[in-house]
MMTF fields as JSON, N, C-alpha, C and O atoms, coordinates in Angstrom:
{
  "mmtfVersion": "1.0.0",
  "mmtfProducer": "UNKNOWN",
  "numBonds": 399,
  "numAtoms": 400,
  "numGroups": 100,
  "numChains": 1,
  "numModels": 1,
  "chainsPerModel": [1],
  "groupsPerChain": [100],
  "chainIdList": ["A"],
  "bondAtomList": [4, 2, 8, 6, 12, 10, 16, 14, 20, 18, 24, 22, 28, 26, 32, 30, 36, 34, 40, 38, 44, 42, 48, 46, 52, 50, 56, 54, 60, 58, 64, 62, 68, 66, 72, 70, 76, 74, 80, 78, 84, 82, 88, 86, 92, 90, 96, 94, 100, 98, 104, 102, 108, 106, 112, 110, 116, 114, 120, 118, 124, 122, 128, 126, 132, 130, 136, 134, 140, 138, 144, 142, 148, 146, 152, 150, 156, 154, 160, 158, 164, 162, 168, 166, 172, 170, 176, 174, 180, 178, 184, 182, 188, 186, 192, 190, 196, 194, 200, 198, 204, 202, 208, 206, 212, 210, 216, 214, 220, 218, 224, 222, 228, 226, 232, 230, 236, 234, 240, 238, 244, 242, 248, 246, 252, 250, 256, 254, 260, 258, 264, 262, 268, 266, 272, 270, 276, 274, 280, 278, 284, 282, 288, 286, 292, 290, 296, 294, 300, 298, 304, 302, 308, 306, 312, 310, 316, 314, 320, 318, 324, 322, 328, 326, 332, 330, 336, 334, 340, 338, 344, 342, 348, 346, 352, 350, 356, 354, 360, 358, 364, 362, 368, 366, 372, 370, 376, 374, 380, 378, 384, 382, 388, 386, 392, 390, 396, 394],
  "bondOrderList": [1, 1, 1, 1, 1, 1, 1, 1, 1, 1, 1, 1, 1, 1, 1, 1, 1, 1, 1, 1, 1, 1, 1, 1, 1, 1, 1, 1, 1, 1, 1, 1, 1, 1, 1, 1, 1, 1, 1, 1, 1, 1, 1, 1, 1, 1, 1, 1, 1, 1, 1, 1, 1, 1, 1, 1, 1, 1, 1, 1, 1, 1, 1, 1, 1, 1, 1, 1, 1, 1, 1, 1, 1, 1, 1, 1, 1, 1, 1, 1, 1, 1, 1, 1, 1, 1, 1, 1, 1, 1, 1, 1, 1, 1, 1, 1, 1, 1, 1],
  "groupList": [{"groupName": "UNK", "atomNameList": ["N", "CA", "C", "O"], "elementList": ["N", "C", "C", "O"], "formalChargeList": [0, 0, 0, 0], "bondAtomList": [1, 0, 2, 1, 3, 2], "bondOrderList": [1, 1, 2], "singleLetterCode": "X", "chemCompType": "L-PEPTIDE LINKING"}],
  "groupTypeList": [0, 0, 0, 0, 0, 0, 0, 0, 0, 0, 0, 0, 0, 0, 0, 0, 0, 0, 0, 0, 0, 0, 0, 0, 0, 0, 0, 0, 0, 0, 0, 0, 0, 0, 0, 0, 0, 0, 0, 0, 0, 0, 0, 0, 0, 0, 0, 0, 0, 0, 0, 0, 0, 0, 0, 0, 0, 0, 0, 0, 0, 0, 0, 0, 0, 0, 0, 0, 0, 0, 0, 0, 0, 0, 0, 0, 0, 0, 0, 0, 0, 0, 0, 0, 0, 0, 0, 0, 0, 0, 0, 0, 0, 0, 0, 0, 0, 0, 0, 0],
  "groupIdList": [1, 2, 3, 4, 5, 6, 7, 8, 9, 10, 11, 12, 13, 14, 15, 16, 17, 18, 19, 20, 21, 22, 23, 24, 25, 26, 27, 28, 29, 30, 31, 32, 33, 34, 35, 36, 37, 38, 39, 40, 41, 42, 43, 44, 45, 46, 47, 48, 49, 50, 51, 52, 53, 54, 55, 56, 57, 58, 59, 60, 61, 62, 63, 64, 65, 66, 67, 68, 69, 70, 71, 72, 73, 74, 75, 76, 77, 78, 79, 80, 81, 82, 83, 84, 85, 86, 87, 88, 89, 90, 91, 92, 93, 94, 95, 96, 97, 98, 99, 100],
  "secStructList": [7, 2, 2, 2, 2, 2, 2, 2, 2, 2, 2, 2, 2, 2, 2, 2, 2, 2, 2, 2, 2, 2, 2, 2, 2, 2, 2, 2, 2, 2, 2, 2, 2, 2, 2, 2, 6, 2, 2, 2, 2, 2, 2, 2, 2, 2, 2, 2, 2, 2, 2, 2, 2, 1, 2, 2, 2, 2, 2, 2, 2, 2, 2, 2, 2, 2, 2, 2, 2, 2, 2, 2, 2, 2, 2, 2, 2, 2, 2, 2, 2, 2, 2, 2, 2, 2, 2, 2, 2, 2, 2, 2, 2, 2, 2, 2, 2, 2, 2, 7],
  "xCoordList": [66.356, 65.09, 64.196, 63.004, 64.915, 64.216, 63.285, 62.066, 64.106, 63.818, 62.579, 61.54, 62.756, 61.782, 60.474, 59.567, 60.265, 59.449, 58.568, 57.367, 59.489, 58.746, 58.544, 57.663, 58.974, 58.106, 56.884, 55.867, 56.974, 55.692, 54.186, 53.035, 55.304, 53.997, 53.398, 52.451, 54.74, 54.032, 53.286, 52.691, 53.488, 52.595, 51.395, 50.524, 51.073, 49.776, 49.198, 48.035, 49.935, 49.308, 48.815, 47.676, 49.546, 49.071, 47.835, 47.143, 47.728, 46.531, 45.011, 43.953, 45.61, 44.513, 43.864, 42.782, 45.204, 44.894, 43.996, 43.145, 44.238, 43.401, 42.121, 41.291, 42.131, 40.758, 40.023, 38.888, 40.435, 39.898, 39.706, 38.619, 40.844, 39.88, 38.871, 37.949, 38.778, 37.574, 36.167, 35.187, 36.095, 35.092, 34.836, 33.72, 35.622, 35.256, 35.018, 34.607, 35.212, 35.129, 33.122, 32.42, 32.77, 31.903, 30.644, 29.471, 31.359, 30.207, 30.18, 29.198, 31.239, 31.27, 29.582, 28.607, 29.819, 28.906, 27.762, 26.997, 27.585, 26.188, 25.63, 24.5, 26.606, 26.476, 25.286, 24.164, 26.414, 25.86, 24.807, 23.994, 24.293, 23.035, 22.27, 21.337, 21.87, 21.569, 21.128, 19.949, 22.263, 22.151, 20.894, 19.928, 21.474, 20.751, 19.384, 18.528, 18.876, 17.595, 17.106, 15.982, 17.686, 16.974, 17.217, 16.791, 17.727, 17.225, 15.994, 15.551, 15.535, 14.388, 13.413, 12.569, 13.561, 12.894, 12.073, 10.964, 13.511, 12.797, 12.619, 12.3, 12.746, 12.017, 10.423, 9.444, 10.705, 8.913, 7.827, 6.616, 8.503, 7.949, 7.913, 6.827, 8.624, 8.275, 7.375, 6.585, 7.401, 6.418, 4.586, 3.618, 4.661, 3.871, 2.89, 1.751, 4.284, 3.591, 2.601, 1.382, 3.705, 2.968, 1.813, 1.017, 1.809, 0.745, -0.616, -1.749, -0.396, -1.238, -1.771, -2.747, -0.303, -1.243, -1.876, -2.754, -1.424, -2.53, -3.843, -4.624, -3.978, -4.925, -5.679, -6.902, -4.908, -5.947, -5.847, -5.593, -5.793, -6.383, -7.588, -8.62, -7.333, -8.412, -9.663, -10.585, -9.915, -10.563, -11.363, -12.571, -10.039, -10.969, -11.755, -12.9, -11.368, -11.596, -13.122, -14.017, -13.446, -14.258, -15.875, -17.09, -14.771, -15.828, -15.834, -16.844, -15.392, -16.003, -17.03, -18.05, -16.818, -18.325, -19.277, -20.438, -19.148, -20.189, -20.787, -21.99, -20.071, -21.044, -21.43, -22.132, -20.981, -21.647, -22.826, -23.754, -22.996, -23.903, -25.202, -26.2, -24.641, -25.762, -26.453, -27.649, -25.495, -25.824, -26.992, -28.013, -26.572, -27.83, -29.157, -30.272, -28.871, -30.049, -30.995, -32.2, -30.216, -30.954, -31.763, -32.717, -31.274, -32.05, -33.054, -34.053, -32.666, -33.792, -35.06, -36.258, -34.621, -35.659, -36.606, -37.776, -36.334, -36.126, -37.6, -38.825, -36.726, -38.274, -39.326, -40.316, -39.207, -40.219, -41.138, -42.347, -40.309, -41.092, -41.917, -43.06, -41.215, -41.919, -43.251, -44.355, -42.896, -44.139, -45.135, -46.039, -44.823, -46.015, -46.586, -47.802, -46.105, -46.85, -47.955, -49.125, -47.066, -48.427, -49.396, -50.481, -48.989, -50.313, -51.016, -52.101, -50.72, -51.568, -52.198, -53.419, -51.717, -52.683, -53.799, -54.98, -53.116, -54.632, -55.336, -56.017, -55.212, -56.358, -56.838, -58.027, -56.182, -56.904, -58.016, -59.085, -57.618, -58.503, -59.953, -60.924, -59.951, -60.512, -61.474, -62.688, -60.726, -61.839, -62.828, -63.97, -61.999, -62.929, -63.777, -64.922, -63.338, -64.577, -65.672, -66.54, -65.417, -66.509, -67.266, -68.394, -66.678, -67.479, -68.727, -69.884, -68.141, -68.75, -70.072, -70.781],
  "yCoordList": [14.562, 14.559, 13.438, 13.416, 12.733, 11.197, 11.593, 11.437, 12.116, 12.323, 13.516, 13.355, 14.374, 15.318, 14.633, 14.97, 13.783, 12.829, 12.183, 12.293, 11.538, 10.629, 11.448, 11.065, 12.642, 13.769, 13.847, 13.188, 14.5, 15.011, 13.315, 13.212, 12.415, 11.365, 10.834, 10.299, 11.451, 11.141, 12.625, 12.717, 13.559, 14.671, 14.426, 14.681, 13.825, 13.685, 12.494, 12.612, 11.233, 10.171, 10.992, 10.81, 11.805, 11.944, 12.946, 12.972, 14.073, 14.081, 13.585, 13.93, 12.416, 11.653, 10.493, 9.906, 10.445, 9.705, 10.58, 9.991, 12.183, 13.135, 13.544, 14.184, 12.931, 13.24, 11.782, 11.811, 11.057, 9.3, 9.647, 9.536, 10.188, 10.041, 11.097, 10.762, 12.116, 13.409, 12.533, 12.624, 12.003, 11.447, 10.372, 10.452, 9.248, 8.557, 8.942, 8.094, 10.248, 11.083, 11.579, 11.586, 11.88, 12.295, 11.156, 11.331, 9.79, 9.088, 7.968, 7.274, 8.003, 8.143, 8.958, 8.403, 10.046, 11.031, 10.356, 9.697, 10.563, 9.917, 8.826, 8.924, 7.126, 6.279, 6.436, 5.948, 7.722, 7.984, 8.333, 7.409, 9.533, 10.162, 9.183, 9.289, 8.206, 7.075, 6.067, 5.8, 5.557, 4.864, 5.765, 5.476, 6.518, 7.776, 7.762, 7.215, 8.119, 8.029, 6.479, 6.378, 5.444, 3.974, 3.826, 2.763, 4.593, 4.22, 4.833, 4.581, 5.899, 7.209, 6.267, 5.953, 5.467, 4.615, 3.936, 4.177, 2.506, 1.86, 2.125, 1.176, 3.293, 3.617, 3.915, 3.611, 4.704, 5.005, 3.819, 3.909, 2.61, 1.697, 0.956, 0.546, 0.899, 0.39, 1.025, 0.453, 2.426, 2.911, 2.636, 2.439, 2.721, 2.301, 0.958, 0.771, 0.151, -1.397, -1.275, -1.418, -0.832, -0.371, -0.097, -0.69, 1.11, 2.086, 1.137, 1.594, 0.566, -0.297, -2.014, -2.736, -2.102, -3.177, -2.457, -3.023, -1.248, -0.868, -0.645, -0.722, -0.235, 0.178, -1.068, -1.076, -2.125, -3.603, -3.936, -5.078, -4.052, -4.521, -3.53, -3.992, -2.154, -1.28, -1.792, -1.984, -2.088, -2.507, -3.657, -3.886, -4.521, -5.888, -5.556, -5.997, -5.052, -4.616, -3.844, -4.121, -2.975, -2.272, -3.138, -2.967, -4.258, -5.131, -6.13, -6.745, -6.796, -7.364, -6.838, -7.483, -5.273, -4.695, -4.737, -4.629, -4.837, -4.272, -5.524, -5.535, -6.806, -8.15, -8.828, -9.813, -8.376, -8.027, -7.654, -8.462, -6.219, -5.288, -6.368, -6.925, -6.302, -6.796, -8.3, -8.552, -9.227, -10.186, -9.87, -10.473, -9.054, -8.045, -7.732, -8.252, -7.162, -6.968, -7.669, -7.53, -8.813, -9.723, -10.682, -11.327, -10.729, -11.792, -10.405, -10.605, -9.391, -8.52, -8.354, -8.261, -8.345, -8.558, -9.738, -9.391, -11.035, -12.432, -11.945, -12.071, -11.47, -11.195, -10.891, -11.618, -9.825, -8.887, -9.457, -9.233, -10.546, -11.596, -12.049, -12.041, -12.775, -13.9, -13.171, -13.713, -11.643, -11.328, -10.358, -9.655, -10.474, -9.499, -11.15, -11.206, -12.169, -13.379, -13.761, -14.134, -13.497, -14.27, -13.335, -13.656, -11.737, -11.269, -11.167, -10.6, -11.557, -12.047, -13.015, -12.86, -14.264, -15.608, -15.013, -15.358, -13.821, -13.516, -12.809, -13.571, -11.637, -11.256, -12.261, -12.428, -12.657, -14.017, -15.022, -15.379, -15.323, -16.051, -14.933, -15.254, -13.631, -12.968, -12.982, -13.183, -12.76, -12.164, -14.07, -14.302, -14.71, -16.255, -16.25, -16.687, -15.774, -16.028, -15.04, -15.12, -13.925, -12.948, -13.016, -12.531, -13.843, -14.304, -15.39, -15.391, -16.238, -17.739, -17.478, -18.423],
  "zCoordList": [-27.542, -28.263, -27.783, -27.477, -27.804, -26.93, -25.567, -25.502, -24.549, -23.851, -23.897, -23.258, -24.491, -24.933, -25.106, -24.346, -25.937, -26.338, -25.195, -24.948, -24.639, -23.382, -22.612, -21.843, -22.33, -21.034, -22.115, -21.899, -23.047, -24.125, -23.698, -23.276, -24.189, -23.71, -21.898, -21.322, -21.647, -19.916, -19.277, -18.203, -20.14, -20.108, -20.369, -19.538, -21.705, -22.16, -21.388, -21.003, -21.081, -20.069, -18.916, -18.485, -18.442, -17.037, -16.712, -15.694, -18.309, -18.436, -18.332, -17.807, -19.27, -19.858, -18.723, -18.717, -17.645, -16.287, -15.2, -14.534, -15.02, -14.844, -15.124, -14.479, -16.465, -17.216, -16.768, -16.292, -16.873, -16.21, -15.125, -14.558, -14.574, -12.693, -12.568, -11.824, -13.004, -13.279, -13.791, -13.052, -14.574, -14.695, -13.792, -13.278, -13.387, -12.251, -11.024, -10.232, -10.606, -9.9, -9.808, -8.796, -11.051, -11.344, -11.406, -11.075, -12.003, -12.23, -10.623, -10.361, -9.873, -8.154, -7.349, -6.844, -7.509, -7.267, -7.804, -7.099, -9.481, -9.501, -8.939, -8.46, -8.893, -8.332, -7.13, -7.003, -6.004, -4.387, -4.864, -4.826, -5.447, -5.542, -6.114, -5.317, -6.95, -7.363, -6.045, -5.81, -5.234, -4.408, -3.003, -2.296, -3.209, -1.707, -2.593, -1.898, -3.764, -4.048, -4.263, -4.755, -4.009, -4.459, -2.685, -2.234, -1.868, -0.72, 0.08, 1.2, -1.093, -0.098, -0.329, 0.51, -2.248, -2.76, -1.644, -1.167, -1.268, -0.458, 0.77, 1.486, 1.307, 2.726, 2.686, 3.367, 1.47, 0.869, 0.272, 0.47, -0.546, -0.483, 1.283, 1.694, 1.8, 3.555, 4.222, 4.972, 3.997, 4.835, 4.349, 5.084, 2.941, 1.654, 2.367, 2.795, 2.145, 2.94, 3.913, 3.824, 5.371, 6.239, 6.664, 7.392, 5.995, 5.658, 4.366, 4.218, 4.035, 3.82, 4.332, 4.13, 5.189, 6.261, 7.537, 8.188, 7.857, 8.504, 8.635, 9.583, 7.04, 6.264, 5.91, 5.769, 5.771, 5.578, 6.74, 6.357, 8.108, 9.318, 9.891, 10.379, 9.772, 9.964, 9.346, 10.139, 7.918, 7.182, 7.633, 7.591, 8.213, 8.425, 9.996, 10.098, 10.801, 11.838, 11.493, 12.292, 10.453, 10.255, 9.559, 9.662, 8.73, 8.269, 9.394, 9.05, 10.602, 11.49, 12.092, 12.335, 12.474, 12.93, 11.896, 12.291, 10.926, 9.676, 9.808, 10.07, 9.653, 10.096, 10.907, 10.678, 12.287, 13.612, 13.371, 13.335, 13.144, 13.001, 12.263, 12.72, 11.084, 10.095, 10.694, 10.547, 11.379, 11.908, 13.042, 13.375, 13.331, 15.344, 14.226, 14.268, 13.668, 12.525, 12.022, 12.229, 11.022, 10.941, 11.788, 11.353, 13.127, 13.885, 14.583, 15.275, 14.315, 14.764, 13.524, 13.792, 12.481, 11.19, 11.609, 11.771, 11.811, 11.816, 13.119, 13.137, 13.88, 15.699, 15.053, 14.976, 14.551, 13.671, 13.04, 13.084, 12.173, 11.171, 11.433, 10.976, 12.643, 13.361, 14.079, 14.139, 14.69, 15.445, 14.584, 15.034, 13.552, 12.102, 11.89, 12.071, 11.629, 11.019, 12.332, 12.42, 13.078, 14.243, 14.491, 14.975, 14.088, 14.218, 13.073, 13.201, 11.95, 10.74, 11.096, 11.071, 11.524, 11.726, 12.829, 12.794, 14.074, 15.091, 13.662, 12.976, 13.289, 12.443, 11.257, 10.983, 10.848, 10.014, 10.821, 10.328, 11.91, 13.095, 13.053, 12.367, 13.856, 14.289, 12.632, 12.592, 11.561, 10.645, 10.162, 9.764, 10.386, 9.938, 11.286, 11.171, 12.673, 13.185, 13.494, 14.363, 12.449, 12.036, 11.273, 11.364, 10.023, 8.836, 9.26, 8.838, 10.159, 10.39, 11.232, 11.578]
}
């Protein structure tokens, strides 16, 4: 009867050791799938980076021409200025020595 007994409980242990490794088995698996998606993660944040320091050197690259540009401009405004004022002072001349 004894013996009966201790098979009956090393029956049910070895179950219950079955049923333990089935689930460690299982939460194994999730772990990987876990790990395999926190790695798509950070490949997608790397490329992310990337893809946005590219995106901020393009930028600066785009705003060096933009203040290039605007700089060629302004000293071209600046000519302009200078040569609309001097032909204000000739017609200002011309009309005082029409009046006089």
């Amino acid at each position: 009867a004894e013996l009966t007994a201790s098979n009956a409980a090393l029956a049910w242990a070895h179950e219950d050791l079955q049923a333990h490794a089935s689930q460690l088995s299982h939460a194994r698996a999730a772990l990987a799938d876990a790990a395999h998606e926190l790695r798509l993660g950070v490949q997608g944040l790397e490329a992310a980076d990337a893809n946005g320091h590219d995106l901020a050197c393009s930028a600066r690259a785009q705003l060096a021409g933009v203040c290039a540009s605007n700089e060629a401009l302004q000293e071209e405004l600046q000519d302009d200025l200078a040569e609309a004022s001097t032909k204000v002072e000739q017609l200002q001349q011309q009309l005082a020595e029409e009046h006089a």
